[in-house]
N, C-alpha and C positions, 0 to 999 in steps of 0.2 A: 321067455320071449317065444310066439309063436315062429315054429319055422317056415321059414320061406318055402311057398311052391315053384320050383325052378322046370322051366320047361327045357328040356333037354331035345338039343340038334341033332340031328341026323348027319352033319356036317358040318365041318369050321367055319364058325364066323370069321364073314369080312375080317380083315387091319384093325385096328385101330386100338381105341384106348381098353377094349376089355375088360371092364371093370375096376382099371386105374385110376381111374379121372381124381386128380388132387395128389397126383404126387409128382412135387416137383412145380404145382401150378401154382402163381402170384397172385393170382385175383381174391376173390371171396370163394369160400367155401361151397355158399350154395346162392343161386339165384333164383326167387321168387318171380315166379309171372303169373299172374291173374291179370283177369276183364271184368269191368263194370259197364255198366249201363243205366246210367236214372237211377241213382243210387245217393241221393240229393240228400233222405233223411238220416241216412248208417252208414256213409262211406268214412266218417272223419270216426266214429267211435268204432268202427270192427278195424281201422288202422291204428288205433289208439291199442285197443285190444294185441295187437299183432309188434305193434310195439314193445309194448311189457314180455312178451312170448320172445320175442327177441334177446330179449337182455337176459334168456336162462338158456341160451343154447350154449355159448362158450367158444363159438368162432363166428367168423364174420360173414354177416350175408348182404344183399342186395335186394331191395324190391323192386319190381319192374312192373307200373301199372299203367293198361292201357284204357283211356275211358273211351270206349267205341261210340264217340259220336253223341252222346247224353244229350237230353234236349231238356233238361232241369237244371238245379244248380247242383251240380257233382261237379262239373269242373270248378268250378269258381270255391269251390270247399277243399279241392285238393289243393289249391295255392296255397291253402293258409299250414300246410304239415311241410313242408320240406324245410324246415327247422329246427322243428321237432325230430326229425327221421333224414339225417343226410344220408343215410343209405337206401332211401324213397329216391326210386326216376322215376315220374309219372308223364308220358305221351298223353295226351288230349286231341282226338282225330276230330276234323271239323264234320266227317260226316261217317256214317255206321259201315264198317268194312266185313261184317261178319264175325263170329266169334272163332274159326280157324285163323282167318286173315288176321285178327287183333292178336292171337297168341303168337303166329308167326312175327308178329312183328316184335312182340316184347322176347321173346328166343334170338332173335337176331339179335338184339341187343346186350344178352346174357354173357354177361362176365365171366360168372360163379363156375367151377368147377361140375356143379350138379347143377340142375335146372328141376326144381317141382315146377310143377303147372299144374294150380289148382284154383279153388274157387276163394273167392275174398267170405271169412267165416272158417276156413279151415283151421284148425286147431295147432300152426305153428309150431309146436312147442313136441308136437310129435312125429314132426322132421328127424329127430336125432335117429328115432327110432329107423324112419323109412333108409339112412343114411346108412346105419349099423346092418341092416338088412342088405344092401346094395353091395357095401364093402365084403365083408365075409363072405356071402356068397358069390361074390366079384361079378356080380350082375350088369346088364347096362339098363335096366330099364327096372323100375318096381311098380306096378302098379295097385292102389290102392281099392280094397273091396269093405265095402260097408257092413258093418256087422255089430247091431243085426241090419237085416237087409231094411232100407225105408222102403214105405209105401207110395213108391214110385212112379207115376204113370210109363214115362218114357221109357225106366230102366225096365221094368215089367215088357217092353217089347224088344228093345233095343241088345238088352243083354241075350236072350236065347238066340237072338236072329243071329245076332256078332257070333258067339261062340258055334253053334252049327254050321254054319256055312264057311268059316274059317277055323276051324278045328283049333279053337282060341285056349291054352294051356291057362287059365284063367278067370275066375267063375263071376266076374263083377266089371266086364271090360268098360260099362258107361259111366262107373264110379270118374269124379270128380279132382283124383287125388293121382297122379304119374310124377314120380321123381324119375330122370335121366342124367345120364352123363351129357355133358355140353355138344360133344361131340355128334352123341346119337342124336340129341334133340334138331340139332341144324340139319341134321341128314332126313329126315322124314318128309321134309316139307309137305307142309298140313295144307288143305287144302282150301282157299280162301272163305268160302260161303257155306262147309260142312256143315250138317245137324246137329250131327254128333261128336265132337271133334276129339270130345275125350276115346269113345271107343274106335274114333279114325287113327291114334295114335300106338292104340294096344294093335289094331290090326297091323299096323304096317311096319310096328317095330319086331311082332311075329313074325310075318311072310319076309322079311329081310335077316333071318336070323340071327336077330339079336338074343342075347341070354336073357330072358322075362321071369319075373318072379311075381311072389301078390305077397301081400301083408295086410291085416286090417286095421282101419281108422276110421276114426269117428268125425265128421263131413261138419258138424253144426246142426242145424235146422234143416230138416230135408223141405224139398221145394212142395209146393201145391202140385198135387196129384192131375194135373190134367197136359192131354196132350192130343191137339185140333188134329179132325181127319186131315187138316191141310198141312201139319207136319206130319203126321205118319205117310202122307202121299210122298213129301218129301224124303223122308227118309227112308223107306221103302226104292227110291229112284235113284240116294247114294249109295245103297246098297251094291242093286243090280251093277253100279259103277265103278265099284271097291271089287265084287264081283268077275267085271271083265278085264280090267289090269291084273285081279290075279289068278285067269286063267293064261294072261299073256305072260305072268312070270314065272309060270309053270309050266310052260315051252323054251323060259332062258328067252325072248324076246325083249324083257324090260328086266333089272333087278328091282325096282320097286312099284309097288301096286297103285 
């Protein structure tokens, strides 16, 4: 097994669960959160998929799906699996909240000792692995780096910008794949309408010095390579915004960016 890159503090982390999360806890092991959107024709067969993936981990998890507002039949496809999958919650928002604001919500809801938060298509079944990584090195956050790297549009900007200007221990921060502890997960609070929400998560679980590690996994189908000047405007403006929280909590004026 590849070993974890651990970013190492300058100074004690915060309280809290430090890399314990699941001992001593009742819930499920781990809680799945992913987001859909218009996902009308693959949503019932990549749950189907995740299903089977389930049945070889050997403890008990939780899905937690939010369909942000779908203006097809996704919702109306997701009624028909919660019989199949009583460990499926699926929320169904009447109108689009953002893909931060959809994860935060399926996080608040997170039972599971560990929380991934990944994309629907992630390969399940390599949970054990991110889990084994988190434990032994008693990590609070793993995040997941694609390898080999897709051909990306986003991640081709989105990753150099994140790691230089946040001196990000971590070489994949917009990868799609973050296992956390419960704890850490509710502390970040992600921010409703983010671009980026995966690498909003790697940032701010760094600058609040959490113990960060990476590990590689394999994502699925990477997405279509395009990415409109009018999200790079956007995300370019979250930046600057991630930015000025963390020159403020680099004066001790806010602990989180």
């Amino acid at each position: 097994m590849t070993a974890p890159n651990i970013h190492a503090q300058s100074e004690p982390p915060p309280p809290g669960s430090r890399g314990a999360a699941g001992d001593g806890h009742r819930g499920p092991q781990l809680s799945v959160a992913t987001v859909v959107y218009n996902r009308e024709k693959d949503v019932l067969d990549a749950l189907r998929v995740w299903k089977q993936e389930a049945a070889t981990l050997g403890f008990p998890i939780e899905i937690l799906l939010i369909d942000d507002g779908s203006t097809d039949g996704t919702s109306e496809n997701l009624e028909k699996l919660p019989r199949e999958m009583p460990y499926l919650r699926v929320v169904s928002l009447p109108k689009p909240v953002g893909t931060g604001g959809a994860y935060a919500r399926a996080i608040s809801r997170a039972e599971g000792a560990n929380v991934l938060v990944c994309e629907l298509g992630f390969r399940l079944e390599s949970a054990k692995n991110l889990l084994d990584v988190r434990q032994k090195g008693r990590l609070d956050v793993v995040c997941g780096y694609r390898e080999p790297m897709v051909d990306d549009g986003m991640a081709a900007l989105v990753n150099p910008a994140l790691v230089s200007k946040f001196e990000l221990p971590v070489r994949d921060p917009a990868c799609p794949v973050k296992l956390l502890t419960n704890e850490v997960a509710r502390s970040l609070l992600l921010e409703p309408v983010g671009p980026e929400v995966h690498g909003e998560i790697a940032v701010k679980a760094v600058r609040n010095g959490f113990r960060v590690g990476e590990f590689p996994v394999a994502t699925g189908s990477p997405p279509e390579p395009s990415f409109s000047f009018g999200e790079r405007r956007k995300f370019h403006a979250f930046v600057r915004y991630l930015r000025k929280k963390d020159a403020l909590f680099r004066k001790g004026v806010v602990r989180a960016v």
